[in-house]
GUZALUM-577356 format. One record per atom (N, C-alpha, C): residue in one letter; residue number from 1; atom name; y, z, x. Coordinates in steps of 0.02 Angstrom, whole numbers. Layout:
! residues N
<a, NUM, CA, <Y, Z, X>>;
...
This chain:
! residues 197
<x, 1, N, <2336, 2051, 805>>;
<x, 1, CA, <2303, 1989, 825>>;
<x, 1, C, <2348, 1930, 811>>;
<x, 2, N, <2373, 1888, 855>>;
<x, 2, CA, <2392, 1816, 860>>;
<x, 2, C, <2360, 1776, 849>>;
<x, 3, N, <2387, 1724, 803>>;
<x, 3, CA, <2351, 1684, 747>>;
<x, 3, C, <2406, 1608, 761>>;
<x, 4, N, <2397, 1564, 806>>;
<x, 4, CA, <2406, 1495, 790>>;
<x, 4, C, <2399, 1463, 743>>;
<x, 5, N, <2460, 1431, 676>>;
<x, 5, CA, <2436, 1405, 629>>;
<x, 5, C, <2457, 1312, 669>>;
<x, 6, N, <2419, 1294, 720>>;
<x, 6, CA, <2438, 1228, 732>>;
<x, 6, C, <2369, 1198, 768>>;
<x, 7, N, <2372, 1137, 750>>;
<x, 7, CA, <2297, 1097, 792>>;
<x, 7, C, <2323, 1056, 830>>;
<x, 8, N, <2397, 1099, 878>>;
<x, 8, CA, <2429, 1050, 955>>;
<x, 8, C, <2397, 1066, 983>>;
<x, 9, N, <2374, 1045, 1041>>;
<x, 9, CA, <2369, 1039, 1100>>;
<x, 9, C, <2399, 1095, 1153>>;
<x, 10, N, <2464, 1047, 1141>>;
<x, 10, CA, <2513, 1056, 1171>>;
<x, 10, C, <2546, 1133, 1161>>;
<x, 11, N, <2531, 1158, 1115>>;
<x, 11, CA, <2563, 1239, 1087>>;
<x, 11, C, <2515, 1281, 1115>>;
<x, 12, N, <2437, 1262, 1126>>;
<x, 12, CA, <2393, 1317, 1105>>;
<x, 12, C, <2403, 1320, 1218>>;
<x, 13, N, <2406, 1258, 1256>>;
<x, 13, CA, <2428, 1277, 1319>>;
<x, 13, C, <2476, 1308, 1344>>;
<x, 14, N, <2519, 1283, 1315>>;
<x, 14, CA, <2599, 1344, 1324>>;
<x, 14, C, <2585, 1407, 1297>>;
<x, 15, N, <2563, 1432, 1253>>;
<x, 15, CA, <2557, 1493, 1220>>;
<x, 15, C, <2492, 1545, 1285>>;
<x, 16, N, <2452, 1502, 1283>>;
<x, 16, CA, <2381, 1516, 1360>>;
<x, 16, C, <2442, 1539, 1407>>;
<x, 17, N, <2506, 1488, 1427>>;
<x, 17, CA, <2537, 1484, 1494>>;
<x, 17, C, <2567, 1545, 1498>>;
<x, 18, N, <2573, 1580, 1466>>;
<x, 18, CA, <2621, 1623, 1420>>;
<x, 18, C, <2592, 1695, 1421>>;
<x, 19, N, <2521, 1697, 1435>>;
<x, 19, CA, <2484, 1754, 1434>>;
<x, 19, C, <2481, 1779, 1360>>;
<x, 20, N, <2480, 1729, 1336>>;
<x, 20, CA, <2474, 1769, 1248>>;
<x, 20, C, <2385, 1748, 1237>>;
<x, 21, N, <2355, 1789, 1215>>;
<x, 21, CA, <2276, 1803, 1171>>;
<x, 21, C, <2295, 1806, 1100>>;
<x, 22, N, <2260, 1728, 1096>>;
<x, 22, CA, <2288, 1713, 1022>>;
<x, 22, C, <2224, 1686, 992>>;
<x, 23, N, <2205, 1662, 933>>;
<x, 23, CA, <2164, 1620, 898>>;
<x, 23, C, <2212, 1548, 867>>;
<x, 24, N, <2154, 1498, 862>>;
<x, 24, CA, <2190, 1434, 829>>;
<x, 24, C, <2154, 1445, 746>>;
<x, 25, N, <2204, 1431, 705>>;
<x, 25, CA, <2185, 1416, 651>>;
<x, 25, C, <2237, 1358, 601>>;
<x, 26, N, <2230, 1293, 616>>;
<x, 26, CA, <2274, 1246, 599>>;
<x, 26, C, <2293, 1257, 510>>;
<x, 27, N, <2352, 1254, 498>>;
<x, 27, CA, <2374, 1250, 451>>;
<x, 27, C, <2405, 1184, 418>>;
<x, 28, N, <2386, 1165, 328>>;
<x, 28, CA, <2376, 1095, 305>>;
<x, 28, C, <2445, 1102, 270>>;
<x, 29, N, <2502, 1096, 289>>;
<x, 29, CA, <2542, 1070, 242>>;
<x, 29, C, <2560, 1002, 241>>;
<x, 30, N, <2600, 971, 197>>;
<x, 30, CA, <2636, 912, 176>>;
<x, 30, C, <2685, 912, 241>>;
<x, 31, N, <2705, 897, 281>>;
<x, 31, CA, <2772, 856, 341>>;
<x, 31, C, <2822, 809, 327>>;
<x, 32, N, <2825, 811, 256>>;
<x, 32, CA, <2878, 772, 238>>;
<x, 32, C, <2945, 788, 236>>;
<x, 33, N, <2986, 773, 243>>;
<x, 33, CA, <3054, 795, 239>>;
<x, 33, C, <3072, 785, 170>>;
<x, 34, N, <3111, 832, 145>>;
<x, 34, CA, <3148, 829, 80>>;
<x, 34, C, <3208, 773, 82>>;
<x, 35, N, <3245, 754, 33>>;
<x, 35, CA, <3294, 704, 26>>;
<x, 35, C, <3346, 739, 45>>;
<x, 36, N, <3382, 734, 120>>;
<x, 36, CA, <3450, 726, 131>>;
<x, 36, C, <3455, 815, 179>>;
<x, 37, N, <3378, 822, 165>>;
<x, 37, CA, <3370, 889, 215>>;
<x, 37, C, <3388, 884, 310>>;
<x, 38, N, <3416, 935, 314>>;
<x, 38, CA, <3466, 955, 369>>;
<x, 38, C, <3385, 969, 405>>;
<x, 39, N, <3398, 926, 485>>;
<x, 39, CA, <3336, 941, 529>>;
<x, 39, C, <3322, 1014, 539>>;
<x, 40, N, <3358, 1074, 535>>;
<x, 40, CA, <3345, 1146, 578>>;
<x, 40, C, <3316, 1163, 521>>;
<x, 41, N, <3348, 1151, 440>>;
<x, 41, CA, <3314, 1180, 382>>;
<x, 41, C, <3259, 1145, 381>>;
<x, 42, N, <3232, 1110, 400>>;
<x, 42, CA, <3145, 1068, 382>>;
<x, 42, C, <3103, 1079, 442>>;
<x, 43, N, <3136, 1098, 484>>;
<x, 43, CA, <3089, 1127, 544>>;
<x, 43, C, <3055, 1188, 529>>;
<x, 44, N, <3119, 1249, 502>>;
<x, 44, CA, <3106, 1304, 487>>;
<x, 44, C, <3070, 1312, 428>>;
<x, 45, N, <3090, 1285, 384>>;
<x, 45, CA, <3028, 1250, 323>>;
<x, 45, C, <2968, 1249, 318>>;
<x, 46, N, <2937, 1207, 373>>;
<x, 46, CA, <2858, 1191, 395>>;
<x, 46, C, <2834, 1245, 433>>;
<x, 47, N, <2892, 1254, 456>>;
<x, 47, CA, <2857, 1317, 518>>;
<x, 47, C, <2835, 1382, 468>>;
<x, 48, N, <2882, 1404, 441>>;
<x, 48, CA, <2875, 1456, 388>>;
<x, 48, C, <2815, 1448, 334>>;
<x, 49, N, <2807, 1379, 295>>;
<x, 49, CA, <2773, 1354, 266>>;
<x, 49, C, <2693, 1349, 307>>;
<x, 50, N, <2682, 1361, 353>>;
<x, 50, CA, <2654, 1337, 407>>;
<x, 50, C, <2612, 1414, 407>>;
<x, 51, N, <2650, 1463, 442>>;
<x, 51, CA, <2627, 1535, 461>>;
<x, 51, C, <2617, 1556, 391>>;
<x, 52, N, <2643, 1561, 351>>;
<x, 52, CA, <2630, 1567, 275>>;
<x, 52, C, <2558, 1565, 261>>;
<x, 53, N, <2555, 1492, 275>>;
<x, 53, CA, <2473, 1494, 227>>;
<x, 53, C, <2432, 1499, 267>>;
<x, 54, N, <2424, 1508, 310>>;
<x, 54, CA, <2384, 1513, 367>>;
<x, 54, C, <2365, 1609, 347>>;
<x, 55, N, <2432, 1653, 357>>;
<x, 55, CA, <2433, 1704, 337>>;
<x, 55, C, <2378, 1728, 269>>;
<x, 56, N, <2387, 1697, 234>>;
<x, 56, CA, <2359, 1706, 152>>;
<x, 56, C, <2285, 1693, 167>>;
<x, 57, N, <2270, 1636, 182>>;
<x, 57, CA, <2213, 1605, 224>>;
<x, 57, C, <2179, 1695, 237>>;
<x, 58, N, <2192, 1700, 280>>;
<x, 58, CA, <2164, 1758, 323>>;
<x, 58, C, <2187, 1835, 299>>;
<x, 59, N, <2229, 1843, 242>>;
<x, 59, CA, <2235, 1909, 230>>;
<x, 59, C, <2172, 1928, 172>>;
<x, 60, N, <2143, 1936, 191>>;
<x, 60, CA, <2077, 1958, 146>>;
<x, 60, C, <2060, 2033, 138>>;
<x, 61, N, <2099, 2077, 178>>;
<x, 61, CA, <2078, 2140, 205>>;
<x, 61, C, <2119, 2194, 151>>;
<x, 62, N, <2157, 2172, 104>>;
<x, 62, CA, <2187, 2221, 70>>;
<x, 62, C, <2254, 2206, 93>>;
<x, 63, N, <2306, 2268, 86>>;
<x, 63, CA, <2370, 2267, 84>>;
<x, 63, C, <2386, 2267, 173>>;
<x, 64, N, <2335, 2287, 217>>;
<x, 64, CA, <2350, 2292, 302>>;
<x, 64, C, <2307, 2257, 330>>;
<x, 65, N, <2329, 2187, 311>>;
<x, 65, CA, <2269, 2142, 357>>;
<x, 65, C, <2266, 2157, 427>>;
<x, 66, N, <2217, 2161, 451>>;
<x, 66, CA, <2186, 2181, 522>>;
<x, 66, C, <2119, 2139, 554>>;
<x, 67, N, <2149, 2119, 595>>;
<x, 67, CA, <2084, 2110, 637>>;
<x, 67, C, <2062, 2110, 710>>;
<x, 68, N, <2011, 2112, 724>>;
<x, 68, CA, <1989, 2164, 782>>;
<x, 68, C, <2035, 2232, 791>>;
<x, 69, N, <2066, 2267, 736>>;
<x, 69, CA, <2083, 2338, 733>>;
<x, 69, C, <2166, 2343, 766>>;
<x, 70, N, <2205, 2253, 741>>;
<x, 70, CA, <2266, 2246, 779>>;
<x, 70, C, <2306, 2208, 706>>;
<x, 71, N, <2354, 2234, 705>>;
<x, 71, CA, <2383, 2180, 637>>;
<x, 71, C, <2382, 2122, 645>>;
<x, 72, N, <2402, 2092, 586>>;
<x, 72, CA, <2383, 2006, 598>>;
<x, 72, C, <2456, 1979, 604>>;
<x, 73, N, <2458, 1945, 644>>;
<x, 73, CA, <2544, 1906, 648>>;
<x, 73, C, <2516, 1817, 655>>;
<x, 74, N, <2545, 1794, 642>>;
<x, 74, CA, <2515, 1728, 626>>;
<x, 74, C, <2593, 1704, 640>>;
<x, 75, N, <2580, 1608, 707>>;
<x, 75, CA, <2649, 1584, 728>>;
<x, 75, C, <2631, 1515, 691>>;
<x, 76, N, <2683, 1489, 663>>;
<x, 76, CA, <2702, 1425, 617>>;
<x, 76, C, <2756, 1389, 670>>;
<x, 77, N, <2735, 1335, 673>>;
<x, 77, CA, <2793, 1263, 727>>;
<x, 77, C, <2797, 1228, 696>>;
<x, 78, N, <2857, 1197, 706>>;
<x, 78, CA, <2856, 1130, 681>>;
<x, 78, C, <2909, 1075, 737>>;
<x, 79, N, <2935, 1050, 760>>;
<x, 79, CA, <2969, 1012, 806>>;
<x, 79, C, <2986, 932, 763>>;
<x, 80, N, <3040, 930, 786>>;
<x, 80, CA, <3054, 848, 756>>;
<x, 80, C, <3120, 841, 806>>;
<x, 81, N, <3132, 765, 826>>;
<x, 81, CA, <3170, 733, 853>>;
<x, 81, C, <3235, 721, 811>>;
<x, 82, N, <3290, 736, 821>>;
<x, 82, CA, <3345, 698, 779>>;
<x, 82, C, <3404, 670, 829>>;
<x, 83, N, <3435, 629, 809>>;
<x, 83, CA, <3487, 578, 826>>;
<x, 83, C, <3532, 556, 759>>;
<x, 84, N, <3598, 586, 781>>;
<x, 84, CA, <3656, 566, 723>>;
<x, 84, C, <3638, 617, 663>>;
<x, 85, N, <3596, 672, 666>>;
<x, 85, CA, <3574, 697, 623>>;
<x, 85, C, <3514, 672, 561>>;
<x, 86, N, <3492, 605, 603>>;
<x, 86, CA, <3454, 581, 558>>;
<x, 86, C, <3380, 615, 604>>;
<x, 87, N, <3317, 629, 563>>;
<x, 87, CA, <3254, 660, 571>>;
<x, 87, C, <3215, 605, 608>>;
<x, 88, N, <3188, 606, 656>>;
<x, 88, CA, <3164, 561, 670>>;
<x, 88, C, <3086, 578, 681>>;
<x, 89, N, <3024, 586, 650>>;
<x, 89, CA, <2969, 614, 652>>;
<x, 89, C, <2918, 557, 687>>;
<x, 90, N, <2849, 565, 688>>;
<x, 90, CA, <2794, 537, 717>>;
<x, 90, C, <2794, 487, 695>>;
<x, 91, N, <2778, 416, 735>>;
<x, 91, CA, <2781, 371, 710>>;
<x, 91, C, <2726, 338, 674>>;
<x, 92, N, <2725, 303, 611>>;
<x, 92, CA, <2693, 288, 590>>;
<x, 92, C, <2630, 223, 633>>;
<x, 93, N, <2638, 183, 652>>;
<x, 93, CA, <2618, 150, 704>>;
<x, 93, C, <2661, 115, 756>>;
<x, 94, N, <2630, 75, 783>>;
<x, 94, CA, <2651, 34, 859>>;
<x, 94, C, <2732, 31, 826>>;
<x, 95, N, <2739, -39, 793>>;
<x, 95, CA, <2800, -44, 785>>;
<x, 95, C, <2846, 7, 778>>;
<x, 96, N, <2819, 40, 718>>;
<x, 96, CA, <2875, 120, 729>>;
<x, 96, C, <2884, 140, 775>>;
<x, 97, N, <2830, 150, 832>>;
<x, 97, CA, <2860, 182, 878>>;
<x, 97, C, <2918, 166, 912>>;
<x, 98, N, <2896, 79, 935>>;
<x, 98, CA, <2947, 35, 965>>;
<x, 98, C, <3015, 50, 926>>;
<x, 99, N, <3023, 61, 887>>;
<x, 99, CA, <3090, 55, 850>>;
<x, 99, C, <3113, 124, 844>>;
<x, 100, N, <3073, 177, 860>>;
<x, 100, CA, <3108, 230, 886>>;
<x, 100, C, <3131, 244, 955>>;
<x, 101, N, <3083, 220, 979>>;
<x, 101, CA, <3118, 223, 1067>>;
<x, 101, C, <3190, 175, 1066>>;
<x, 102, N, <3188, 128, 1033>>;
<x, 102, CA, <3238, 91, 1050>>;
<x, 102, C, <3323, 104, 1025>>;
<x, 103, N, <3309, 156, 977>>;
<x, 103, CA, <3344, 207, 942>>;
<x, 103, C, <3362, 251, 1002>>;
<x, 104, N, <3333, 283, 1041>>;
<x, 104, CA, <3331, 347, 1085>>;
<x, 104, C, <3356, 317, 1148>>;
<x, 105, N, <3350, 248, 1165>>;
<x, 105, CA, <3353, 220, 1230>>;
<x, 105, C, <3437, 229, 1250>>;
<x, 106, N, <3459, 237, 1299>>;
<x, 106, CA, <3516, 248, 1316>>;
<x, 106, C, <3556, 311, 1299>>;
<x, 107, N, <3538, 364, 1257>>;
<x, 107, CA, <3563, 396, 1198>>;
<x, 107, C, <3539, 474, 1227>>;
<x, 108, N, <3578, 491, 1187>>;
<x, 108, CA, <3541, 595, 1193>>;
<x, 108, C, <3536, 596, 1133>>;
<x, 109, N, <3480, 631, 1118>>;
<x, 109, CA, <3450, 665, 1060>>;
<x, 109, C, <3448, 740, 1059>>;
<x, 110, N, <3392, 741, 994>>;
<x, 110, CA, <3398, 821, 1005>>;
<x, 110, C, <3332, 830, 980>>;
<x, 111, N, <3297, 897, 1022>>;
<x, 111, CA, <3245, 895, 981>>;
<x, 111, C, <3226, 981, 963>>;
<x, 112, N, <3224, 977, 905>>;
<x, 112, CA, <3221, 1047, 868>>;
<x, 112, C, <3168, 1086, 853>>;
<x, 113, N, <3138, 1130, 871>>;
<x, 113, CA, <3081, 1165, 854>>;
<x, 113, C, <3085, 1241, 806>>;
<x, 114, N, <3070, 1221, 746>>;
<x, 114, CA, <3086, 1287, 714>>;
<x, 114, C, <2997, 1334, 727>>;
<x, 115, N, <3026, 1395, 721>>;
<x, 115, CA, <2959, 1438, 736>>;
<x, 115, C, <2950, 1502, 674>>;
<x, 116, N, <2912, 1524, 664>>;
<x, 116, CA, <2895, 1577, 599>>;
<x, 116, C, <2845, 1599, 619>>;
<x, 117, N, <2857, 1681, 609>>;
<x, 117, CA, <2789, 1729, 624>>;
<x, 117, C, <2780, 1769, 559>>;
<x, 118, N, <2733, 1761, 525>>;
<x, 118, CA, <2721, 1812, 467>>;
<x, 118, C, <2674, 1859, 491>>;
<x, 119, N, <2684, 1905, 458>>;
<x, 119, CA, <2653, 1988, 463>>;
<x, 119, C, <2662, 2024, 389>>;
<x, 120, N, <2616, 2065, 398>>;
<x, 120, CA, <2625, 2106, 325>>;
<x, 120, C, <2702, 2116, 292>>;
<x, 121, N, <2740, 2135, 354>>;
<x, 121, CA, <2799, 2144, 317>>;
<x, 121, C, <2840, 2093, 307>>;
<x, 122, N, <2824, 2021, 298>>;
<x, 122, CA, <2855, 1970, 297>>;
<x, 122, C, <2851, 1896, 323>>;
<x, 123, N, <2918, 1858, 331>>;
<x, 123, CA, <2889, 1813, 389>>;
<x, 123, C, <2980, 1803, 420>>;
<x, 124, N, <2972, 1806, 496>>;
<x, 124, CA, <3041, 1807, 542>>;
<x, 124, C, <3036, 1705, 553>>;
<x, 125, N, <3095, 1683, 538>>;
<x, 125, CA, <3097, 1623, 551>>;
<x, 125, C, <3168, 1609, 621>>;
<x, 126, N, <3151, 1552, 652>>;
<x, 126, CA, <3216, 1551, 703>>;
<x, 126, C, <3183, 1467, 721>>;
<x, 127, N, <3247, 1447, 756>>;
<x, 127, CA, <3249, 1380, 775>>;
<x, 127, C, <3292, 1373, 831>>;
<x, 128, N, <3246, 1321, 902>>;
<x, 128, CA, <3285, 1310, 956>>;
<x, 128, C, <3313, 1247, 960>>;
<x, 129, N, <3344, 1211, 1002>>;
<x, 129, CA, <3361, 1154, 1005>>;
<x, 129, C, <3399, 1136, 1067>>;
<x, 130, N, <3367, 1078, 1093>>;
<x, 130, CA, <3398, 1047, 1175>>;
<x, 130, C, <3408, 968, 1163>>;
<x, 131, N, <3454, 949, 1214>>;
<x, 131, CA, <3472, 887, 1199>>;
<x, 131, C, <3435, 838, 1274>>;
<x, 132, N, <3422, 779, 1235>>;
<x, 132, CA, <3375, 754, 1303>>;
<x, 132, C, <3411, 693, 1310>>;
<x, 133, N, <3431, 672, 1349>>;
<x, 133, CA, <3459, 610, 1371>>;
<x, 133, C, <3383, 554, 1393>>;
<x, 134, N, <3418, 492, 1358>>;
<x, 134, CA, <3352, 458, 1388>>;
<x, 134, C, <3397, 395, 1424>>;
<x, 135, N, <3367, 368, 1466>>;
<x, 135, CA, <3405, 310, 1524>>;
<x, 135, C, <3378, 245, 1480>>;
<x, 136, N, <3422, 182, 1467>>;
<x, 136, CA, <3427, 123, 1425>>;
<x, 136, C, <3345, 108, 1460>>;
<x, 137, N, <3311, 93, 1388>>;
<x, 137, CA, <3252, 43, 1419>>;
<x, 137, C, <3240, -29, 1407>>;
<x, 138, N, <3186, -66, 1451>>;
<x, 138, CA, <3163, -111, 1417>>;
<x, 138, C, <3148, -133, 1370>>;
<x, 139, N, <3134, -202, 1345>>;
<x, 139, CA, <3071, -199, 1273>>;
<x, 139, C, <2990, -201, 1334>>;
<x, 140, N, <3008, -216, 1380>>;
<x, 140, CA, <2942, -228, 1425>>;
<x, 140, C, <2910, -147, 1430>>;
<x, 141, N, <2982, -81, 1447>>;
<x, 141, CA, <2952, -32, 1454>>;
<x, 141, C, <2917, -6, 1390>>;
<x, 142, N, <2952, -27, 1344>>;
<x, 142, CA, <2935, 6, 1274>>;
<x, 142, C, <2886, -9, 1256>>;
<x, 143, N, <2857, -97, 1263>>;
<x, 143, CA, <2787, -116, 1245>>;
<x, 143, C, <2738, -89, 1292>>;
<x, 144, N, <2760, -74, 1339>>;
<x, 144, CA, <2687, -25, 1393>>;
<x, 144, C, <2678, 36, 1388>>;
<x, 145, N, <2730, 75, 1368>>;
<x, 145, CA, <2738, 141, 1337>>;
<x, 145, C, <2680, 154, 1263>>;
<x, 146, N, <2704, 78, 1211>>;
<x, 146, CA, <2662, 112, 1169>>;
<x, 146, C, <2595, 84, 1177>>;
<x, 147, N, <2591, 39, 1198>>;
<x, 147, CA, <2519, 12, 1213>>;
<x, 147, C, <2456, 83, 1266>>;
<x, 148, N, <2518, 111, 1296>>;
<x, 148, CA, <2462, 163, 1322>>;
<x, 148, C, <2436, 217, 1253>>;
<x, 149, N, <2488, 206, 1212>>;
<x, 149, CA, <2452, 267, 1156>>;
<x, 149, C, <2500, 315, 1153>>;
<x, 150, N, <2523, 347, 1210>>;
<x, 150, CA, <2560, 406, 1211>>;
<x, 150, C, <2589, 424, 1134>>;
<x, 151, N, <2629, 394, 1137>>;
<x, 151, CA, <2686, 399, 1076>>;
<x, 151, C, <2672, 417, 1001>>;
<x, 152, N, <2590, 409, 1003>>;
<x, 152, CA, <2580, 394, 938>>;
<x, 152, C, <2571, 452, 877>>;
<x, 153, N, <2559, 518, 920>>;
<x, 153, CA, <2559, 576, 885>>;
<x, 153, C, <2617, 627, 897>>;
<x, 154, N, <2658, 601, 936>>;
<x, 154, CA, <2719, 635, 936>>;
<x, 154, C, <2790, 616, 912>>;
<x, 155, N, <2827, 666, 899>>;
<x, 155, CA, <2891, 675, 861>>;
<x, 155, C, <2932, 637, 882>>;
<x, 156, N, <2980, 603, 888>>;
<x, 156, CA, <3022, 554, 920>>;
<x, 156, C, <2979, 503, 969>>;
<x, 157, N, <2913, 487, 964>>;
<x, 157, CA, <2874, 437, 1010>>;
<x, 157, C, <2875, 442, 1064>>;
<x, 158, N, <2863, 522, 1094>>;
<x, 158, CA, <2870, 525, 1159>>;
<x, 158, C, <2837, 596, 1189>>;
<x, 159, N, <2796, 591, 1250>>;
<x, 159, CA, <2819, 665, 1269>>;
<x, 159, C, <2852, 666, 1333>>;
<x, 160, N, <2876, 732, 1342>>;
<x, 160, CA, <2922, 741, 1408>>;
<x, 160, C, <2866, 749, 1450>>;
<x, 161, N, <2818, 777, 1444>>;
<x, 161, CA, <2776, 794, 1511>>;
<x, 161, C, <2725, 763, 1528>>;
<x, 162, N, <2731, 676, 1487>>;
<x, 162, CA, <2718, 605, 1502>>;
<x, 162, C, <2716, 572, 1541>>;
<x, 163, N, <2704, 495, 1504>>;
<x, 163, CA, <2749, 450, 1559>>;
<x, 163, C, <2834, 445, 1539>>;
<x, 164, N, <2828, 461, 1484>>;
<x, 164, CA, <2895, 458, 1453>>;
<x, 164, C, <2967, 500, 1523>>;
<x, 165, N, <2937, 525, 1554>>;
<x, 165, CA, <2957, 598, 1585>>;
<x, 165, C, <3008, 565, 1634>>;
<x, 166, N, <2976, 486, 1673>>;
<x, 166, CA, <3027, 445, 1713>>;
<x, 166, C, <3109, 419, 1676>>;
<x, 167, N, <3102, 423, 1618>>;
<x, 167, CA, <3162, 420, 1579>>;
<x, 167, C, <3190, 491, 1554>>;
<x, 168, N, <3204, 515, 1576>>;
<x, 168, CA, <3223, 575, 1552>>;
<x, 168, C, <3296, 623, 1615>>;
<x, 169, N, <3345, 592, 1646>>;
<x, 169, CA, <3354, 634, 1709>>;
<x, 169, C, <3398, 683, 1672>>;
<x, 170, N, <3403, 712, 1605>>;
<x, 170, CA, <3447, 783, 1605>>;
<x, 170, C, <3416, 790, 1528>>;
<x, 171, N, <3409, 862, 1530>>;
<x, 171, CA, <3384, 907, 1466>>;
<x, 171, C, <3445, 953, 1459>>;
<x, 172, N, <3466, 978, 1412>>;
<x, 172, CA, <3511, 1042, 1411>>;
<x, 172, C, <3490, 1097, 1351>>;
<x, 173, N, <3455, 1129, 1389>>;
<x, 173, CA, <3409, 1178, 1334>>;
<x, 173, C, <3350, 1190, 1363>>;
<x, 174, N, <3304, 1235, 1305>>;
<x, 174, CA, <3234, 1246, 1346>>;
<x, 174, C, <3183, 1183, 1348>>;
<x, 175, N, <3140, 1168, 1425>>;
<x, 175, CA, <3114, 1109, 1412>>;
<x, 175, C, <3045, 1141, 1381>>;
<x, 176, N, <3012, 1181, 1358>>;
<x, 176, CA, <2967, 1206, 1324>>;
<x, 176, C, <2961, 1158, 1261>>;
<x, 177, N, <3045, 1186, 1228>>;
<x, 177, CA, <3052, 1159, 1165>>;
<x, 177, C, <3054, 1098, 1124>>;
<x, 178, N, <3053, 1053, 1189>>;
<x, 178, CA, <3049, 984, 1205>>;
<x, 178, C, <2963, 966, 1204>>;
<x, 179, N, <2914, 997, 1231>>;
<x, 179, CA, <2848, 1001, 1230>>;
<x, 179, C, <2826, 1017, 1157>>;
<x, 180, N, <2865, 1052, 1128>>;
<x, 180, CA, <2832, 1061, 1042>>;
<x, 180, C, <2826, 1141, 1038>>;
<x, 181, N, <2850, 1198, 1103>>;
<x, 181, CA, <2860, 1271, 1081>>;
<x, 181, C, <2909, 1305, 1127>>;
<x, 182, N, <2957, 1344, 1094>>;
<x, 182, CA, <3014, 1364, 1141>>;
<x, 182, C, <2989, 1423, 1181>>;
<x, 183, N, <2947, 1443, 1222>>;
<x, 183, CA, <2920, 1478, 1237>>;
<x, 183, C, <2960, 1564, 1241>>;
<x, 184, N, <3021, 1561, 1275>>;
<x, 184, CA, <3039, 1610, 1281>>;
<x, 184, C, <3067, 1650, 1226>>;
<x, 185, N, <3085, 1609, 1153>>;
<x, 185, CA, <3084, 1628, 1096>>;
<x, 185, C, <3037, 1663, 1054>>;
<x, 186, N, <2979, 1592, 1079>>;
<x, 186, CA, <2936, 1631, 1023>>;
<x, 186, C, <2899, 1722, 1071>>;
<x, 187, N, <2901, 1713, 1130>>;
<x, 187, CA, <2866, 1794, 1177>>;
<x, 187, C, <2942, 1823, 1132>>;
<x, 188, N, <2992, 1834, 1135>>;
<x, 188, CA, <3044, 1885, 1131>>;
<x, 188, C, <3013, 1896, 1032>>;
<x, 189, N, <3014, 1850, 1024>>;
<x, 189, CA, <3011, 1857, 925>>;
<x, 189, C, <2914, 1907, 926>>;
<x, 190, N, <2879, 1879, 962>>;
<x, 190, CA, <2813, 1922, 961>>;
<x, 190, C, <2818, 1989, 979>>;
<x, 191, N, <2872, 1997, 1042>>;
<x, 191, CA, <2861, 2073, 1059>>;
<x, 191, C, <2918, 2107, 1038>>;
<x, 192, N, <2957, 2076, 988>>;
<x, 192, CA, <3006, 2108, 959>>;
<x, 192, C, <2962, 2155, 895>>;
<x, 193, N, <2916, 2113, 881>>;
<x, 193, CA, <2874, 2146, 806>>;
<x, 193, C, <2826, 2174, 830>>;
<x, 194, N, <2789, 2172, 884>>;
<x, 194, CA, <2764, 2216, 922>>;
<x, 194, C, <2810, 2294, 941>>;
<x, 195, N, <2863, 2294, 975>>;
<x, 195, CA, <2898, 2353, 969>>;
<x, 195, C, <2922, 2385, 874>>;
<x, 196, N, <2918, 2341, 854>>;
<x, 196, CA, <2927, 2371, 790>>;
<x, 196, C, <2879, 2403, 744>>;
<x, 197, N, <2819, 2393, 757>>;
<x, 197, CA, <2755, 2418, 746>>;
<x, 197, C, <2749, 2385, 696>>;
């Protein structure tokens, strides 16, 4: 049984898109970044940290947690924006946002999604990453951008499959992973532990 430890949106549709039969069960950690922590290690961090307790959460069954008569595998995300190697996470409000777009405007970034599946015998961690070019903006575009809201619960103040999306003419990588799940990663990492029994 597939176990979502996230309360996106955005994951639990891609994962649907995906033909995966999963359950949501959001997982509460801290999203802070450590001091001077490398973006792929704090992705993989949360994500791990993420499927982890979510895992524990739900292993109640003894040493072979099971449910509906299928092992339990449980997926942990985490996604963050970086530029220059600096982390660039959700913005705290309006202004933050503005001052992250204006960071990103003209510029390629990167945006990293680490992923973690725990199962009895462990937990498999991996991390993708694509670079998104964004075209120089306004302050006019930027104040209508955040005034619609968009920005305000996502990782670099933006989503691709937005309005944000008219600034965007080249990705190099998966655009999944850009949405908040690398899709073709996380199916190969599920039915890899699936063939493994």
């Amino acid at each position: 049984m597939l176990v979502l430890a996230s309360a996106s949106p955005r994951r639990r549709e891609l994962l649907a898109q995906a033909g995966c039969r999963f359950e949501v069960r959001p997982a509460h950690v801290l999203e802070d970044p450590l001091p001077g922590e490398d973006p792929i290690v704090y992705v993989t961090r949360l994500a791990r940290e993420k499927a982890e307790a979510v895992f524990r959460e739900l292993n109640t069954a003894g040493p072979e947690p099971e449910k509906n008569g299928q092992s339990l595998v449980v997926l942990g995300a985490d996604t963050t924006v970086t530029l220059d190697n600096m982390i660039l996470g959700k913005p705290e409000d309006a202004a933050d946002a503005a001052r992250i777009l204006r960071l990103l405007s003209g510029r390629t970034h990167r945006v990293i999604t680490g992923v973690a599946l725990a199962t009895v015998k462990g937990t498999e961690v991996a991390a993708e990453a694509t670079a998104v070019r964004f075209l120089t903006l306004s302050e006019e575009e930027i104040a209508a951008y955040v005034a619609s809201g968009e920005p305000m619960d996502k990782a670099g103040a933006y989503a691709i499959q937005g309005r944000a999306a008219r600034w965007i003419p080249r990705i190099e990588g998966c655009y999944f992973n850009v949405m908040g799940l690398p899709l073709a990663l996380v199916v190969s990492m599920i039915e890899s532990i699936k063939a493994r029994g």
